[in-house]
C-alpha positions in Angstrom: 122.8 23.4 -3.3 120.1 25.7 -1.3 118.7 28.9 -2.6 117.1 30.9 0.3 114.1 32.9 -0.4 111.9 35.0 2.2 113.8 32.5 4.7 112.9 29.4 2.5 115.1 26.3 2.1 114.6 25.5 -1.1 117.1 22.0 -1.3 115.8 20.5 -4.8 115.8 22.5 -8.4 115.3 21.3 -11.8 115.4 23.9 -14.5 114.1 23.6 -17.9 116.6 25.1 -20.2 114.0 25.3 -23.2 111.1 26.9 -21.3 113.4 29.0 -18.6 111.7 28.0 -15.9 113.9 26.9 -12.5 111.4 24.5 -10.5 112.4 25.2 -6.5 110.7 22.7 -3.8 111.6 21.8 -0.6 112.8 18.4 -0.7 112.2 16.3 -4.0 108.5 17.3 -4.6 106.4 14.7 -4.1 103.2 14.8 -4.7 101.2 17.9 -6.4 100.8 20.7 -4.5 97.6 21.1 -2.4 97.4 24.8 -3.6 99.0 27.1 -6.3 98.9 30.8 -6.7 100.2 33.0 -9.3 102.5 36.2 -8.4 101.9 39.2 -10.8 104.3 38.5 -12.8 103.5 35.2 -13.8 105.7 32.9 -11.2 104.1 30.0 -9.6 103.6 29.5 -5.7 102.9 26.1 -4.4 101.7 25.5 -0.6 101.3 21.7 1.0 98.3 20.9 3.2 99.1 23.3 6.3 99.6 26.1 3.7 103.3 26.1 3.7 105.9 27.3 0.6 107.0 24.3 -0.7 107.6 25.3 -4.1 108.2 27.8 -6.6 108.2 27.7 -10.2 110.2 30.7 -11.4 109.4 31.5 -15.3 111.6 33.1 -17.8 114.9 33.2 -15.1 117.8 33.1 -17.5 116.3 36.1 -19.4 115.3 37.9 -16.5 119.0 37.9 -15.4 120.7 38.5 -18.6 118.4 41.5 -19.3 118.2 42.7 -16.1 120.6 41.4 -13.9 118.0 40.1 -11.2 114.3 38.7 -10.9 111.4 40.0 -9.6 109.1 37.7 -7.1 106.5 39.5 -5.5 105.1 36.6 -3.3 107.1 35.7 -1.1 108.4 39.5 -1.2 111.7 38.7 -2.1 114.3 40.3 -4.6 116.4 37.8 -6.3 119.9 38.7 -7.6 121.8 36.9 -10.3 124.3 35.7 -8.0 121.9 33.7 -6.3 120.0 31.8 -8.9 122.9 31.5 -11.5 124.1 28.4 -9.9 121.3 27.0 -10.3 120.8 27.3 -13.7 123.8 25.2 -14.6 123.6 22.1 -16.3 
């Protein structure tokens, strides 16, 4: 399964169930990432060596949708509905 973001392939996801975090990379992450940055509120951005999205560590997702019906990701500017993350949260 692929979520899109911003026009990001993200083709790998693991989601922690007890933390509610859904880890997004592109591809199988495999090594850490050569720079992080934090969106305001509180989700992970992670760049590769030539500065490119390769991952994205979405915090508190399940809760986010259930109380709102949608997440907020300021960097990259996208607007994440339930229908496109809830898949991704199944076990």
């Amino acid at each position: 399964m692929t979520i899109t973001i911003a026009g990001i392939h993200f083709d790998y996801r693991d989601y922690d169930e007890r933390s509610d975090v859904l880890y997004l990379h592109v591809g199988p992450p495999k090594k850490p990432a050569a720079k992080t940055l934090e969106t305001p509120e509180g989700h992970t951005v992670e760049y590769d060596d030539h500065d490119a999205i390769v991952g994205l560590e979405l915090m508190g997702v399940r809760g986010a949708l259930e109380r709102d019906g949608d997440l907020q990701l300021t960097w990259p500017p996208a607007h994440l509905t339930a229908g496109s993350l809830r898949q991704a949260l199944a076990a």
